[in-house]
N, C-alpha and C positions, 0 to 999 in steps of 0.2 A: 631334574625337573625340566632343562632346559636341551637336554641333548638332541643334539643336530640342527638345534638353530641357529638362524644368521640374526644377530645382532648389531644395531648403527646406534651409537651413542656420542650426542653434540656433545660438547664441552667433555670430553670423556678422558682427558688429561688429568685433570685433577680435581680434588673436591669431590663434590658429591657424585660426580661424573665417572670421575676414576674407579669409586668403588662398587657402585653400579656394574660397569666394563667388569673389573675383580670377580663380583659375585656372580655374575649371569657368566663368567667363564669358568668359574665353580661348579656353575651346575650344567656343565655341560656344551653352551653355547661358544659359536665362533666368534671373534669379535670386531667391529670395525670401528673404528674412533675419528670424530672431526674435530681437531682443533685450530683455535684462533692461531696462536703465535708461538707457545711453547713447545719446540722444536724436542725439546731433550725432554721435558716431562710426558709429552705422547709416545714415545720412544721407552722411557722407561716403565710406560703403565705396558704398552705392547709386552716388552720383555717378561713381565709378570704373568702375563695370557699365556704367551708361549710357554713360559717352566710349568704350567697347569697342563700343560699337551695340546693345547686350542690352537685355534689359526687367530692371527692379530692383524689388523691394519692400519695403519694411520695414515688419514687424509689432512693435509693443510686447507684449511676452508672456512671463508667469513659466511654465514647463515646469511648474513643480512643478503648477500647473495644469490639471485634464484639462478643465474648462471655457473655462479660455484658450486650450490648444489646439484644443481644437476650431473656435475662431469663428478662430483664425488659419488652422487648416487651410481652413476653409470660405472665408476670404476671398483666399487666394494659389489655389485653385480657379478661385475666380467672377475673378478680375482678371488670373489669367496662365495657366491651365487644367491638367488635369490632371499628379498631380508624377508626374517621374520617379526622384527623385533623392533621397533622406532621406538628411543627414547629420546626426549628435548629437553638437555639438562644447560645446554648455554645458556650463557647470561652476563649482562654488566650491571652494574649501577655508574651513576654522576647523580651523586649526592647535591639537596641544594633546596632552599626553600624557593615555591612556588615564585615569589615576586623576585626574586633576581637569577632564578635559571634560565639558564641561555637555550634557544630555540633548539640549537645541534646537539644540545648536550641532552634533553628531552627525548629528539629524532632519534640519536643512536642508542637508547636505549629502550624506543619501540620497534628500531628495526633488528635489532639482535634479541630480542628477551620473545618480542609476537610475533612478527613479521618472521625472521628467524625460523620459528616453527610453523608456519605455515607453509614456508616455502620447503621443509622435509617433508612433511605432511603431502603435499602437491607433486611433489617427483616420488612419494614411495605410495602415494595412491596406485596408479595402474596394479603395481604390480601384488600390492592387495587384493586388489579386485579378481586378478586375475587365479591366485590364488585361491578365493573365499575364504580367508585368514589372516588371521596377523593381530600384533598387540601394537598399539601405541600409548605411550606411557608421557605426558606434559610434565614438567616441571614447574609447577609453579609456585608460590610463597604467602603464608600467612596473612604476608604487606597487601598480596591483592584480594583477600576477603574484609579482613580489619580496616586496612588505611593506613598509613605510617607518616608521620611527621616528618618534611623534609627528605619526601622519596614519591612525590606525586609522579615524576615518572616510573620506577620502579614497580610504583603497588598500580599506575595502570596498564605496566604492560603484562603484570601479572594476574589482574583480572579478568585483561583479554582475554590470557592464556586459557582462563576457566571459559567460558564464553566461547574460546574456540572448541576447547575440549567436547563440551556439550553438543553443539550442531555440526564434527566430525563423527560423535559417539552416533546420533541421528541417522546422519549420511549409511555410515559403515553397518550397521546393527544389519538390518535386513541380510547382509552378505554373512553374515557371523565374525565381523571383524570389533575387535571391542578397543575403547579408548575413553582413558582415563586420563586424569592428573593426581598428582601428589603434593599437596602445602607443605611444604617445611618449615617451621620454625625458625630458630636462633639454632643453628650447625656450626661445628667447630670443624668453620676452615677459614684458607684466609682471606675469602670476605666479611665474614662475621667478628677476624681479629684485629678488623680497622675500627669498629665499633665502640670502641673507647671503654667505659666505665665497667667492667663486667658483673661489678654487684648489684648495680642497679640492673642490669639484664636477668638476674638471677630472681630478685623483687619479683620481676613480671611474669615468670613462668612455676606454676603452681608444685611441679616436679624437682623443682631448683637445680637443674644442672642443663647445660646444654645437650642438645643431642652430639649425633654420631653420625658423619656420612654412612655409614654399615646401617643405622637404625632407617635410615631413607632405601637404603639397596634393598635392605630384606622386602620391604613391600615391595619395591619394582620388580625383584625375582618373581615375587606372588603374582603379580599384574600379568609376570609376560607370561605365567605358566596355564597350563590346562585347569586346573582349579578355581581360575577366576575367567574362564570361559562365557560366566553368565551376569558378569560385570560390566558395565560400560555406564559412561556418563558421569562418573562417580568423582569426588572431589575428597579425599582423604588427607586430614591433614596428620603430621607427624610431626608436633609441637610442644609436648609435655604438658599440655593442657595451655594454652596461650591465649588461644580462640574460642578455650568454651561458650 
């Protein structure tokens, strides 16, 4: 589905990120990864691209950075060639109710969760354009359609993320360039396994089990492929019913 494409995937060390990288180099795609801090975990998802037959890269790079990205964007260019393929799967939390979260603790996680993806979105514009192509794929979260108790900064930077997704899908459409988000639910990785109580998480989701990084990848396969060619704008969540 994916052959001969150049894919760049944030947080693509681990989690959902990882397997996202995994499957788009399943099907064909080359792959580049940016991560925060896990030196040995980007290195090991690479090594997994590679035994597929693919080309791997991993770049060290805080999103929250428009100057980090840029020299990442500029060097999966110069070493694997022009991207097809933007998916914005980084992310933090700093958990915390509204009346005693701390300002910084808020900030970092609008500037890595939105800000973040903006700033890929902004260095892999041109070379969309210049294409008249390309998939961009948001990552965003249940938390920022619903609302989440004790994550006002998470569910608004995941709101943004829809919000942005929409007035890039806008922007790009005319070019035939399309761009989507995906909501995830309750995913078993480990941010979801700081979440404490798991039967009560179980109560809330009408399918009773959590998902699967893989159940997030399969759609972003579908996203970046020619099939969903006539998609954009779109907000799909992939939640076992959470958000009906």
């Amino acid at each position: 589905m994916l052959k001969g494409k150049i894919a760049l995937i944030t947080g693509g060390s681990r989690g959902i990120g990882r397997a996202i990288a995994l499957a788009m180099a399943g099907q064909g795609a080359d792959v580049a990864i940016l991560y925060g801090a896990n030196e040995q975990a980007a290195g090991e998802t690479c090594e997994k691209i590679t035994q597929m037959g693919r080309n791997a890269l991993a770049c060290r790079c805080d999103v929250s950075s428009l100057e980090q990205v840029k020299e990442a964007v500029s060097q999966v260019t110069k070493e694997l060639g022009a991207i097809d393929i933007l998916v914005n799967c980084a992310g933090i939390t700093r958990d915390g109710l509204a009346m005693t979260m701390k300002e910084s603790d808020f900030d970092a996680v609008l500037d890595t969760n939105l800000k973040g993806s903006f700033h890929t979105i902004k260095c892999c514009y041109g070379g969309f354009l210049k294409k008249k192509a390309g998939r961009i794929i948001n990552i965003s979260s249940v938390s920022g359609i619903m609302g989440n108790a004790g994550q006002s900064n998470y569910s608004a930077s995941k709101a943004g993320v829809i919000g942005l997704t929409k007035s890039i899908a806008r922007e790009l459409a005319p070019r035939g360039i399309c761009c989507n988000a995906i909501a995830p639910g309750f995913i078993a990785t480990d941010m979801t396994a700081e979440l404490g109580d798991q039967n009560a998480l179980m109560g809330m989701i009408p399918m009773k089990r959590m998902g699967t990084p893989e159940d997030v990848a399969a759609l972003a396969v579908f996203l970046a492929s020619e099939g969903a060619g006539y998609i954009t704008g779109e907000v799909i969540r992939v939640d076992g019913g959470i958000a009906i």
